[in-house]
C-alpha positions as a printed NumPy array, in Angstrom:
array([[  5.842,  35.411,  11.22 ],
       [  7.383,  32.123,  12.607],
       [ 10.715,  31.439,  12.582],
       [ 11.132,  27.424,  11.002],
       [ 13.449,  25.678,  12.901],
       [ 14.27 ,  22.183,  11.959],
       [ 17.184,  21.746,  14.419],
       [ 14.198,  21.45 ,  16.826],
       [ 12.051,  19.515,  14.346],
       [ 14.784,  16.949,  14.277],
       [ 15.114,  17.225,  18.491],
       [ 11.227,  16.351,  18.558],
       [ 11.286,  13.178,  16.293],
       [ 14.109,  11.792,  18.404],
       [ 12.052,  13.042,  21.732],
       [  9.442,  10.508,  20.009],
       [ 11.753,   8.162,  19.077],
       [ 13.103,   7.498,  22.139],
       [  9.802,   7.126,  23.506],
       [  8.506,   4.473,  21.125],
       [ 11.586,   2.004,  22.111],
       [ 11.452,   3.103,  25.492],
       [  7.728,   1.638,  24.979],
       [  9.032,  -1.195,  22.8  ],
       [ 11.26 ,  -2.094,  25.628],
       [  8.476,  -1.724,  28.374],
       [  6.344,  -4.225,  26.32 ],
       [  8.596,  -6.975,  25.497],
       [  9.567,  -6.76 ,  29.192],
       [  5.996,  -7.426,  30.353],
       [  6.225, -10.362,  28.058],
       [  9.107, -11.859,  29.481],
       [ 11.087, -11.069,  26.841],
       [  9.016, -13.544,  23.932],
       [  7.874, -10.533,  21.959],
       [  4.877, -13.039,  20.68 ],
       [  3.204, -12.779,  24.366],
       [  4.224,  -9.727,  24.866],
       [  1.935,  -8.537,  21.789],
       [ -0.601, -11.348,  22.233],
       [ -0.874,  -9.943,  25.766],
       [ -1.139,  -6.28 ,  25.125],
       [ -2.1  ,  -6.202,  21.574],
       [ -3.805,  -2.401,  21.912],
       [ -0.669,  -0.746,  23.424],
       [  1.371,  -2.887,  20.576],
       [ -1.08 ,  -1.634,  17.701],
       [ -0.785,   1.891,  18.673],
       [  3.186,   1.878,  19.409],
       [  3.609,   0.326,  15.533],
       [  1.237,   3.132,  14.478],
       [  2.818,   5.963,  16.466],
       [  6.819,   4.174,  15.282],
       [  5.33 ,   4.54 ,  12.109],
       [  4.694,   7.883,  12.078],
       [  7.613,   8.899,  13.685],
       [  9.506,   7.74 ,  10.98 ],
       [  7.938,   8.959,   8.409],
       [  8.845,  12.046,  10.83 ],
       [ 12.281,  11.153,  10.183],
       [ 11.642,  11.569,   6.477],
       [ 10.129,  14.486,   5.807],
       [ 13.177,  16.197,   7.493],
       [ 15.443,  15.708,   4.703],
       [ 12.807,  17.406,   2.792],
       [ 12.48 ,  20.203,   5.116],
       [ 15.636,  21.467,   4.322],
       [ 15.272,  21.683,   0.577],
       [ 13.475,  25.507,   1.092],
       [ 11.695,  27.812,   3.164],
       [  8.069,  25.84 ,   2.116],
       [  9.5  ,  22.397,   2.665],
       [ 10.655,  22.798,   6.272],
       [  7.464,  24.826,   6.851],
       [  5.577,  21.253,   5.816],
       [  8.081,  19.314,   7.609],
       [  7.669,  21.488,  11.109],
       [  3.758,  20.904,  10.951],
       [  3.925,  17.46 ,  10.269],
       [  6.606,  16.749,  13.053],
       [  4.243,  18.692,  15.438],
       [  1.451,  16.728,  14.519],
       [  3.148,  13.398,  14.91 ],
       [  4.193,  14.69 ,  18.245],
       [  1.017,  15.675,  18.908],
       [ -0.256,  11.736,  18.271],
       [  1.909,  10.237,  20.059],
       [  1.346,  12.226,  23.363],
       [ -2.641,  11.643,  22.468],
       [ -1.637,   7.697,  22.323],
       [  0.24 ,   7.509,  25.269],
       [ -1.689,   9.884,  28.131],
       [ -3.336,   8.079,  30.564],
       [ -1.136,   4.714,  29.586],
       [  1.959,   6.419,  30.793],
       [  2.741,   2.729,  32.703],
       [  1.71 ,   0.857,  30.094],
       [  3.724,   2.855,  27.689],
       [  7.193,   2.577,  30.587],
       [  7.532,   6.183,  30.541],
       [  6.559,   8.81 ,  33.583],
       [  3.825,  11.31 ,  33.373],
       [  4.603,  14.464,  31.307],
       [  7.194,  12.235,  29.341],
       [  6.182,  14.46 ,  26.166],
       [  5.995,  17.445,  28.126],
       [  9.18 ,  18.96 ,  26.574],
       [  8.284,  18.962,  22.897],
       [  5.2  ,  20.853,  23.461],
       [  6.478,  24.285,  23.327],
       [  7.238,  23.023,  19.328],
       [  4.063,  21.761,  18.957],
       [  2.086,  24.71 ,  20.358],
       [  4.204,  26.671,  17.953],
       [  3.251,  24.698,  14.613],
       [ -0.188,  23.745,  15.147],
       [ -0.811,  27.13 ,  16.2  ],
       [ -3.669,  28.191,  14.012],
       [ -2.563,  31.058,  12.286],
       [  0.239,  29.049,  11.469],
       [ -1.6  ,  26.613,   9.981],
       [ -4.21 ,  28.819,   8.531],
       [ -1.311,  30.368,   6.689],
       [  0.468,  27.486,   5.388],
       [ -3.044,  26.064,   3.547],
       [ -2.96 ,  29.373,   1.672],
       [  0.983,  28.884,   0.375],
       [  0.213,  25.333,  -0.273],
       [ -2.488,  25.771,  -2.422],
       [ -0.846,  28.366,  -4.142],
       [  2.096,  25.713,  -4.78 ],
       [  0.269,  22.924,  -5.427],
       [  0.959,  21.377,  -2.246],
       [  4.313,  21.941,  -2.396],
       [  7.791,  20.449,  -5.021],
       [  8.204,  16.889,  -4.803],
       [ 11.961,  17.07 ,  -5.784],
       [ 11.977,  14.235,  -8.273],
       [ 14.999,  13.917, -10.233],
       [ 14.464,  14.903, -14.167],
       [ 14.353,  11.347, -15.195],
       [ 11.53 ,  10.627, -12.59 ],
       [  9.819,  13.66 , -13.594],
       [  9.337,  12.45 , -16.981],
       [  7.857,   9.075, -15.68 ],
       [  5.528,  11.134, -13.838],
       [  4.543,  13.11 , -16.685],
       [  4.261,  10.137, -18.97 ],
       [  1.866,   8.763, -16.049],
       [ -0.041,  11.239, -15.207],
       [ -0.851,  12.374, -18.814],
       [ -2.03 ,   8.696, -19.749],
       [ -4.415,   8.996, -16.389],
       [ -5.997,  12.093, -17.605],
       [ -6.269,  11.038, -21.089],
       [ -7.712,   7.265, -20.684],
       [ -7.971,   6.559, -17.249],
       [-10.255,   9.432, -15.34 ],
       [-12.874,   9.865, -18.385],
       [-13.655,   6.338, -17.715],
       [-13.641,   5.976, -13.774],
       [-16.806,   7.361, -13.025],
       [-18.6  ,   4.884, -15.014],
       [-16.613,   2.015, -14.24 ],
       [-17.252,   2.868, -10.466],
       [-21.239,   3.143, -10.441],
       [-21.749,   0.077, -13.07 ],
       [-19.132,  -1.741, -11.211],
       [-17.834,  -2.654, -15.064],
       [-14.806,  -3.994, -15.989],
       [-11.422,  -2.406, -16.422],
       [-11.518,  -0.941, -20.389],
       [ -9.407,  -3.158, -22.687],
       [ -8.08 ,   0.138, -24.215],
       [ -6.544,   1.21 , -20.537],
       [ -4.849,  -2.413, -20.43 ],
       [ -3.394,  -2.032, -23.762],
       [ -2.53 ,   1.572, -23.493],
       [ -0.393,   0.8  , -19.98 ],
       [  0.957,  -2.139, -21.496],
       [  2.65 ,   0.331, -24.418],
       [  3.842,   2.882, -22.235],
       [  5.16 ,  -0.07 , -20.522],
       [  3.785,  -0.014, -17.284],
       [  3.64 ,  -3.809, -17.073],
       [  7.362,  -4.403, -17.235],
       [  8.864,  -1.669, -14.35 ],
       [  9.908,  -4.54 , -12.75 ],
       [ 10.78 ,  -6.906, -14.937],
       [ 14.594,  -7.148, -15.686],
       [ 15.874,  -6.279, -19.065],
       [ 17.166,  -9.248, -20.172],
       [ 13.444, -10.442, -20.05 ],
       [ 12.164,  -7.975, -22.261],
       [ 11.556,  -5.694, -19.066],
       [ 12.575,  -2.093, -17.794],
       [ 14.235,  -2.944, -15.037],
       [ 18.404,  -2.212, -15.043],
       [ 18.458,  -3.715, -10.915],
       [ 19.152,  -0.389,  -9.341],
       [ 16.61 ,   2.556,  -8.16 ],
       [ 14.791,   3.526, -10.407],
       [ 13.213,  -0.02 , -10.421],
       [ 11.475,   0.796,  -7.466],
       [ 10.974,   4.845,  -7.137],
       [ 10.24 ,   4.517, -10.515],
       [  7.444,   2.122,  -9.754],
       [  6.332,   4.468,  -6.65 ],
       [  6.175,   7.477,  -9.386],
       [  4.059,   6.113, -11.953],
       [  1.32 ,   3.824,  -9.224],
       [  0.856,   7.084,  -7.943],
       [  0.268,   9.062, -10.932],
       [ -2.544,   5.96 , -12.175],
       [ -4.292,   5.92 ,  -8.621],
       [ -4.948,   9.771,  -9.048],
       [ -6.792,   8.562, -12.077],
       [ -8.255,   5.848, -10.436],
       [ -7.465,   3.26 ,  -7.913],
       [-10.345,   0.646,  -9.454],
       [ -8.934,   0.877, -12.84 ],
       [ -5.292,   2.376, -13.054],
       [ -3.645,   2.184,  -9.466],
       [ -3.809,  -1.703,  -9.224],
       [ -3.096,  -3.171, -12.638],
       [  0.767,  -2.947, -12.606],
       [  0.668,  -4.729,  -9.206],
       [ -0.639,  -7.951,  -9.25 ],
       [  2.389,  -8.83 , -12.716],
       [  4.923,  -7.09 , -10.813],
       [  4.187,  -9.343,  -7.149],
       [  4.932, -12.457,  -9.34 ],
       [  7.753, -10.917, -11.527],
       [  9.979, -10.271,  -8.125],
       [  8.534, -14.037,  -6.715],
       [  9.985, -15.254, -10.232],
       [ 13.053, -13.611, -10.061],
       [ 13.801, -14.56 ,  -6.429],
       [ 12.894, -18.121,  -6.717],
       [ 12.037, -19.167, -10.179],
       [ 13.955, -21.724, -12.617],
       [ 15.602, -20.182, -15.782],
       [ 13.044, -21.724, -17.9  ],
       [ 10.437, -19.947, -15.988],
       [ 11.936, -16.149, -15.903],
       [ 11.85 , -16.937, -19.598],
       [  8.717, -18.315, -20.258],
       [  6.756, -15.804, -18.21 ],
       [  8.215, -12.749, -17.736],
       [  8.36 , -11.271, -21.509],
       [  4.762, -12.353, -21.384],
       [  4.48 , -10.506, -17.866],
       [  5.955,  -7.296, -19.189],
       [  4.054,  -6.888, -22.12 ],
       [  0.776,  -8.047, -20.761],
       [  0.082, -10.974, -22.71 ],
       [ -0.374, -12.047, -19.552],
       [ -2.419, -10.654, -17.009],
       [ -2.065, -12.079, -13.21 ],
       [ -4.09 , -12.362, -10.097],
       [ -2.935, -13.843,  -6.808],
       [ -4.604, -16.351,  -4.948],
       [ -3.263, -16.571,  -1.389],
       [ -5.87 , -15.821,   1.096],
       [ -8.837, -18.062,   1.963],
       [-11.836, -17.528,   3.56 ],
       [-11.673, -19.538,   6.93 ],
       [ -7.823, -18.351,   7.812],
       [ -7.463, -14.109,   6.352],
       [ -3.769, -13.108,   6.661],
       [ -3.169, -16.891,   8.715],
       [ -1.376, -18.207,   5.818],
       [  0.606, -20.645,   7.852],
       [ -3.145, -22.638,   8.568],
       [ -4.266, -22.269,   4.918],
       [ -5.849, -25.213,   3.459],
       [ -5.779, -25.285,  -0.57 ],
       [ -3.687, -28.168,  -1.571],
       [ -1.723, -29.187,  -4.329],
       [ -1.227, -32.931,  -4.8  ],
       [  1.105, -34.412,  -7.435],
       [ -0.456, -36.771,  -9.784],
       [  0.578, -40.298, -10.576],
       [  2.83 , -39.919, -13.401],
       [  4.497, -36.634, -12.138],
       [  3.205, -34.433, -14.799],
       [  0.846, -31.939, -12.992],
       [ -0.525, -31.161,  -9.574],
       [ -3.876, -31.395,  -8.876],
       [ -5.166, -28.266,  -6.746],
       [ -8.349, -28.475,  -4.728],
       [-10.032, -25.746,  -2.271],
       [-11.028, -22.452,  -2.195],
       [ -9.553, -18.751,  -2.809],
       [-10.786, -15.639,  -1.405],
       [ -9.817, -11.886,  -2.267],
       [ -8.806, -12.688,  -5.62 ],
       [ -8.143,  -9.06 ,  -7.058],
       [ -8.459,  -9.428, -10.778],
       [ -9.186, -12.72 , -10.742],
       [-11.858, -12.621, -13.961],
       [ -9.541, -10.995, -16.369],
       [ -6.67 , -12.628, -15.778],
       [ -4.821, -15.386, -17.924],
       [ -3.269, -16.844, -14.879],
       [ -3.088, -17.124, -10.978],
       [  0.024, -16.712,  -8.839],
       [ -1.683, -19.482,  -6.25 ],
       [ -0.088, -20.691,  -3.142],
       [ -1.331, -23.695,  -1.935],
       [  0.105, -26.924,   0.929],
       [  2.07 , -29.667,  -1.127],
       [  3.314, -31.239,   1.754],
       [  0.51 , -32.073,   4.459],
       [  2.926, -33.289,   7.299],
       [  3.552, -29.901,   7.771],
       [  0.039, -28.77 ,   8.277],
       [ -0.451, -24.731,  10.347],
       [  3.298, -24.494,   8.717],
       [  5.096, -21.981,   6.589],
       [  7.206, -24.679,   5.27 ],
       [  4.876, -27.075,   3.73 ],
       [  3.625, -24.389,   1.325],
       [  4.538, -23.832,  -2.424],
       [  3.7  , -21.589,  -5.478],
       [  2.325, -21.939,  -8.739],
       [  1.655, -20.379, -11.822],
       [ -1.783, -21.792, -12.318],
       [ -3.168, -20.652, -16.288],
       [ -6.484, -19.54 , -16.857],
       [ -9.231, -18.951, -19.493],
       [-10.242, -15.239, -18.913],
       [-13.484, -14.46 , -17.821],
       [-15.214, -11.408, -16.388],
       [-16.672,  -8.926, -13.818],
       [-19.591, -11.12 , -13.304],
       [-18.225, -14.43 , -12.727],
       [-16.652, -17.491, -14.259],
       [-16.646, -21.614, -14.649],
       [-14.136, -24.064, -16.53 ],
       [-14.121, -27.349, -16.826],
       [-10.942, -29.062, -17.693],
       [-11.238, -32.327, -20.123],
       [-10.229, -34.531, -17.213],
       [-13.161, -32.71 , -15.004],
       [-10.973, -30.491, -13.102],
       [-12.811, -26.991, -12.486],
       [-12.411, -23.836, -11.563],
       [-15.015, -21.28 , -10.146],
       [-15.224, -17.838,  -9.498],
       [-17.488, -15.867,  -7.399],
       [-17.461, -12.226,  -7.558],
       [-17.303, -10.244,  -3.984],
       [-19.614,  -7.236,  -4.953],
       [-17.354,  -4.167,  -3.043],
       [-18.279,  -0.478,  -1.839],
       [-15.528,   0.81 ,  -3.878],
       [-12.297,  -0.329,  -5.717],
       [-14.523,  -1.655,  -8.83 ],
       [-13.39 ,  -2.428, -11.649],
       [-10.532,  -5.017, -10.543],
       [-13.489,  -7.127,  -8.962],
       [-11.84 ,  -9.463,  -6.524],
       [-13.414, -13.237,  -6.366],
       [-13.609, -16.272,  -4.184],
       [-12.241, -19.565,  -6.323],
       [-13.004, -22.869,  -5.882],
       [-10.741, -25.428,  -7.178],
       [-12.223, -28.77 ,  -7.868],
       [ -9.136, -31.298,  -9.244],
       [ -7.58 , -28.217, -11.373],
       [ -4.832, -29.533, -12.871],
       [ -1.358, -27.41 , -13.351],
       [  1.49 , -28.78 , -14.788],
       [  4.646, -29.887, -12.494],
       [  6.446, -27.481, -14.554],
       [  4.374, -24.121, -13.183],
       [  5.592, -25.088,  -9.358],
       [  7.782, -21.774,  -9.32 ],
       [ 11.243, -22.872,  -8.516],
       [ 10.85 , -26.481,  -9.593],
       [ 11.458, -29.243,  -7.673],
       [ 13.575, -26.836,  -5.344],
       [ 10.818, -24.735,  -4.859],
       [  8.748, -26.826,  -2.937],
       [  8.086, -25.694,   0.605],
       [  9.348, -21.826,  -0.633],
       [  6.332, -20.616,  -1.442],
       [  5.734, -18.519,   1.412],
       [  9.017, -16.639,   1.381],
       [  8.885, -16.185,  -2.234],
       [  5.544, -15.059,  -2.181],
       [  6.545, -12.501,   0.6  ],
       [  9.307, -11.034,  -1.863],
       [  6.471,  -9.586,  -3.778],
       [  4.024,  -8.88 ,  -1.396],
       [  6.778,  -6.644,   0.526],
       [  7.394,  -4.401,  -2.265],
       [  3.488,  -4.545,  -2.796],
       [  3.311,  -2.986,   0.684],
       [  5.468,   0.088,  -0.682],
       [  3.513,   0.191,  -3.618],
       [ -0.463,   0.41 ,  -1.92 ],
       [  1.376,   3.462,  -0.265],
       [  1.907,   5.317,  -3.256],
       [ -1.721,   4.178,  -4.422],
       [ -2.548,   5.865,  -1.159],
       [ -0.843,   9.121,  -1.926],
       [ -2.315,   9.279,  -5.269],
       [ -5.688,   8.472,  -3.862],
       [ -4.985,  11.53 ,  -1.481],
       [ -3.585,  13.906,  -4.074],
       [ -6.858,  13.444,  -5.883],
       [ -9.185,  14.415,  -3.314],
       [ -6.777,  17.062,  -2.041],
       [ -7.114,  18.919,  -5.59 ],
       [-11.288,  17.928,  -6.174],
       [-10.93 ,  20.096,  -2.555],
       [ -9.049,  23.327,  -3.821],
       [-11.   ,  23.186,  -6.762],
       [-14.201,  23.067,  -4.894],
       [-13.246,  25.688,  -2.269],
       [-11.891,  27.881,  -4.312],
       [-15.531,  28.005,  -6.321],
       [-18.392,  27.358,  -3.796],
       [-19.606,  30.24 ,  -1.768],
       [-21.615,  30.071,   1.721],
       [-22.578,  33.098,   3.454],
       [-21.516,  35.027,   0.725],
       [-17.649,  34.144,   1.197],
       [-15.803,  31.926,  -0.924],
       [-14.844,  28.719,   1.225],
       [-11.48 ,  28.373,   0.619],
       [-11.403,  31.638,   2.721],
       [-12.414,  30.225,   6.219],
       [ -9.722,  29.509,   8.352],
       [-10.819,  26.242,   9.064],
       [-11.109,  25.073,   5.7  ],
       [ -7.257,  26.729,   5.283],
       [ -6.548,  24.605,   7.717],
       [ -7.662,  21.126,   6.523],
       [ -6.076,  21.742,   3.232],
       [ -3.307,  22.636,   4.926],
       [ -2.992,  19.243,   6.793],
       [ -4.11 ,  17.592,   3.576],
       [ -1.344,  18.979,   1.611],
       [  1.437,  18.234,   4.498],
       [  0.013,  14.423,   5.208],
       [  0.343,  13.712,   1.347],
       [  3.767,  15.505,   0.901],
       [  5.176,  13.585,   3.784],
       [  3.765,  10.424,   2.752],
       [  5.464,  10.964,  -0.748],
       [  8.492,  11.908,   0.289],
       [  8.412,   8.629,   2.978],
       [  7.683,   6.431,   0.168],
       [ 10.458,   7.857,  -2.017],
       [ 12.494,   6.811,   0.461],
       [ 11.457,   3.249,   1.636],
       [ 11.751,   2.837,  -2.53 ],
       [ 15.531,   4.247,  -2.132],
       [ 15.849,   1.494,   0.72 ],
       [ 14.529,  -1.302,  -0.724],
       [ 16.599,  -0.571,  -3.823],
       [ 19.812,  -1.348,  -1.82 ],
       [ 18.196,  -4.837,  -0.518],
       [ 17.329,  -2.96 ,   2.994],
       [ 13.891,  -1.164,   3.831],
       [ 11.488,  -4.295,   4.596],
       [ 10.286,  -2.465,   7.92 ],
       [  9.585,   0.599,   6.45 ],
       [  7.841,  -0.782,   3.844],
       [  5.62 ,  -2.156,   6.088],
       [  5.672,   1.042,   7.862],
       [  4.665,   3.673,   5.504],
       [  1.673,   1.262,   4.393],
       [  0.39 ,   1.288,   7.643],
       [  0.754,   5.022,   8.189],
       [ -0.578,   6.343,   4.658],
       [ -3.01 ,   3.873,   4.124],
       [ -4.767,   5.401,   7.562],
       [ -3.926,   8.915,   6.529],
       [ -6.141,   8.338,   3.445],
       [ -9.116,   7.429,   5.116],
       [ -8.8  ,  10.737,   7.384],
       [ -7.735,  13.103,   3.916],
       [-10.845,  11.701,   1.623],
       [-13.083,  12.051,   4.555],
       [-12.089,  15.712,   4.996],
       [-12.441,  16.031,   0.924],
       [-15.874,  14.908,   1.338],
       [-16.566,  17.301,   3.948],
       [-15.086,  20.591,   2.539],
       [-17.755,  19.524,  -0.786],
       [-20.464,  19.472,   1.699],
       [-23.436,  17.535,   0.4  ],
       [-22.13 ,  17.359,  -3.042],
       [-19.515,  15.237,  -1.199],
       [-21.827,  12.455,  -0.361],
       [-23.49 ,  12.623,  -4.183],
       [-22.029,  10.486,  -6.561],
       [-21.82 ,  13.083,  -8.914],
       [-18.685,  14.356,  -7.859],
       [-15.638,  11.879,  -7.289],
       [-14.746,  12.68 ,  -4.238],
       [-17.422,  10.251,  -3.023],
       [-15.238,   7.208,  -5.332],
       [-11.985,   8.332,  -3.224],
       [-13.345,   8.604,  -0.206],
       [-14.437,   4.435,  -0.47 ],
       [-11.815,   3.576,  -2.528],
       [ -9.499,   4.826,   0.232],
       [-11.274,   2.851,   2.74 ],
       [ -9.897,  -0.795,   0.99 ],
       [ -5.943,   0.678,   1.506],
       [ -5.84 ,  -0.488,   5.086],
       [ -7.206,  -3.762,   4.772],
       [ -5.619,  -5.384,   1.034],
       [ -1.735,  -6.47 ,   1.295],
       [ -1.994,  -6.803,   4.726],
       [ -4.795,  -5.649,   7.182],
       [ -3.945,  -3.43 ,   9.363],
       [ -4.461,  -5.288,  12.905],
       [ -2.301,  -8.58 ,  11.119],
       [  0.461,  -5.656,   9.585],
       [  0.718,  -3.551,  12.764],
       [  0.82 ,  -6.931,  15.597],
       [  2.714,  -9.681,  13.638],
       [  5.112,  -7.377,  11.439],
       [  5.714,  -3.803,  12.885],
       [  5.652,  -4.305,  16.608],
       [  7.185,  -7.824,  16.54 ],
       [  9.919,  -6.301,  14.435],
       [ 10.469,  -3.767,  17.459],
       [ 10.166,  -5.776,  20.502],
       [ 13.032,  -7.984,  18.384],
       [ 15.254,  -4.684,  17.66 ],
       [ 14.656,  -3.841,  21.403],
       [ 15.64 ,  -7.19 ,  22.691],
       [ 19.055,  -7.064,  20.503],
       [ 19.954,  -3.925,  22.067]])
């Protein structure tokens, strides 16, 4: 039997770790030192070192769980091998590129031979289907906001995906009004609004816990909804006038109101400093008048109002600065499409963007034709103008931590549609779950999701004490990609009941496939957030 040694787990990650700012170092040096050309110059070495950072820190993570028992280190030495494993695979043959010398990974393959060995793998599928895939360690009081969330998701969520998902319907009314009584709506809403939120952790693990327990449900119709409200509670909060927080979050955390967010547009993706919508103050001060066009607008139908960024000050055109945010009220419409007409002849359209997967939200492209809002929905007031962007980014980081945990959930689905299916189907008079091979892709399964998990917990412990921005950026790059490669594999152990519709796994496998690309794509996350962020750290040291 192998003997689990974390001492050299925790040798390995810093083996990596010292070879991603060794690499970080060797980049922003090619760049003279402006980490903007040094990624703009070498943007596929940059991409892969914020992917392999990534991973090594999640690395990092999983070794606190390691030592919690004989099981967890056993997960946390196979996924530190693995990560090992990528990064050597990332940087062979780019050893210059990457400014280290050939064989610069050569001393942490002894550990990696060791734990992707395939006996050792092989052997760790079967004790992690037998536990489930393994404790997560959640405190009681988390435990019970799992359990509240995952017995809502079995009881009105899943009986309803399926046929949400092939008549790309509309979210069910009595899912909305069932999350808004178990309160799902106000996990981030402070309690002097009406919310749960006391300002500590649990505002934000508790968040992680319960979007993961609705995405195993479904992602189209349980993983998203608490997002959008809780993107423009934390802009509110950050930024917003006392009249506001009181005004709209009680309404927020009881779902009286319902929110999209209408940032992107169509010409400019995740360019927000070149976006073009603008919003121009009317004569007598009373409103702002917004004109253009709105892509990617999750929810956008069903909502009762926007969160809408838009330019209100056109001297500062390609500029963060000249932007500002508003809570722009709506009339709801649905799945299908929408036009109002305002009495002065404002209007607003909306064209649905038919998807592959992730139904159910429906995301739409707006047009705004003279859509009036009044002054007093610029978030922040008068001081608010030319915030928008940074306040909008308050939410959208946390949003980062949160499609993470929709990832997971995502994952842990497919993962147990897998065991199930294995552990029932037999080919060549075996059942499947018996081949080592299929051992061993549950077995990675299982470890990718527990590490992810347990990565999230803590960016959500980080982020509670006003610290964990990069990580949150991070882990969404790192799970996001790790569901793509853990539905894919579901699909596959199901054979060619994987590709029929009939069984779910075909829903996670394309619902999975929208992680990397919504709040934040992955090229835009992994260049302009996660490398920049470590050419910067490596210039400061």
């Amino acid at each position: 039997m192998t003997t689990i040694d974390l001492v050299a787990a925790a040798s390995v990650v810093e083996a990596c770790r010292a070879v991603t700012h060794g690499a970080a170092r060797a980049l922003l040096a090619a760049g003279g030192g402006k980490p903007d050309m040094a990624i703009d110059q070498n943007q596929i070495v940059a991409y892969d070192l914020a992917h392999a950072a990534s991973a090594v820190e999640n690395a990092r993570a999983v070794l606190d769980y390691g030592a919690k028992g004989d099981l967890e280190a056993r997960i946390a030495c196979a996924f530190v091998a693995d990560v090992a494993h990528d990064v050597a695979v990332r940087i062979l043959g780019r050893e210059a590129d990457w400014g280290v010398p050939i064989g610069a990974m050569d001393g942490v393959m002894g550990f990696v031979r060791t734990y992707r060995a395939a006996a050792f793998v092989a052997d760790l599928g079967d004790a992690l289907t037998a536990a489930s895939g393994g404790p997560k360690h959640l405190d009681p009081d988390f435990e019970m906001v799992a359990d509240s969330f995952r017995r809502f998701a079995e009881d009105k969520i899943r009986p309803q995906a399926e046929h949400v998902h092939r008549h790309n319907a509309d979210v069910p009314e009595d899912v909305i009004a069932g999350l808004a009584e178990l309160g799902g709506f106000g996990l981030s809403v402070p309690e002097e609004y009406e919310g749960f939120a006391s300002g500590g952790e649990s505002d934000y693990l508790g968040m992680v816990v319960a979007t993961e327990e609705l995405s195993r449900g479904s992602l189209g119709i349980g993983g998203s909804l608490i997002t959008r409200p809780e993107i423009l509670t934390r802009a509110l909060v950050k930024g917003g006038t006392e009249e506001q927080k009181r005004e709209w979050l009680p309404k927020l955390a009881s779902a009286e109101i319902l929110v999209a967010v209408a940032v992107t547009e169509p010409d400019y993706g995740s360019d927000v400093a070149n976006l073009k919508a603008t919003a121009t103050k009317t004569v007598d001060g009373s409103s702002y008048a917004i004109n253009g066009v709105k892509t990617w607008c999750t929810f956008a139908g069903r909502a009762d109002a926007l969160m809408l960024l838009a330019r209100t000050d056109p001297d500062r055109a390609k500029s963060h600065r000249g932007l500002s945010l508003f809570i722009v009220p709506k009339p709801r419409g649905d799945g299908h499409g929408f036009m109002f007409t305002q009495s002065h002849g404002g209007k607003m359209e909306g064209r649905p963007i038919d998807t592959i997967g992730y139904r159910g939200m429906h995301s739409y492209e707006i047009a705004f034709e003279d859509w009036h809002v009044p002054a007093a929905n610029l978030i922040g007031g008068e001081a608010g103008l030319g915030r928008g962007f940074y306040l909008q980014m308050e939410g959208f980081e946390n949003g980062r931590l949160q499609t993470a945990a929709r990832a997971v959930g995502v994952m842990q689905a497919a993962y147990e549609a897998s065991v199930l299916y294995a552990q029932n189907r037999n080919v060549f008079g075996r059942l499947i779950e018996t081949y080592q091979l299929n051992k061993a892709k549950l077995a990675r399964m299982a470890v990718i999701i527990q590490a992810s998990r347990q990565f999230s917990y803590q960016v959500a412990r980080l982020m509670a004490k006003g610290e964990g921005a990069m990580e949150a950026s991070m882990v969404k790059a790192y799970v996001c990609r790790a569901a793509e490669w853990v539905t894919r594999e579901a699909m596959q152990i199901h054979g060619g009941m994987g590709y029929a519709e009939e069984f779910p796994v075909s829903r996670y496998f394309v619902d999975a496939r929208v992680l990397s690309i919504f709040e934040g794509a992955d090229e835009t996350l992994c260049l302009k957030v996660i490398a920049r962020r470590l050419l910067e750290q490596a210039g400061a040291n």
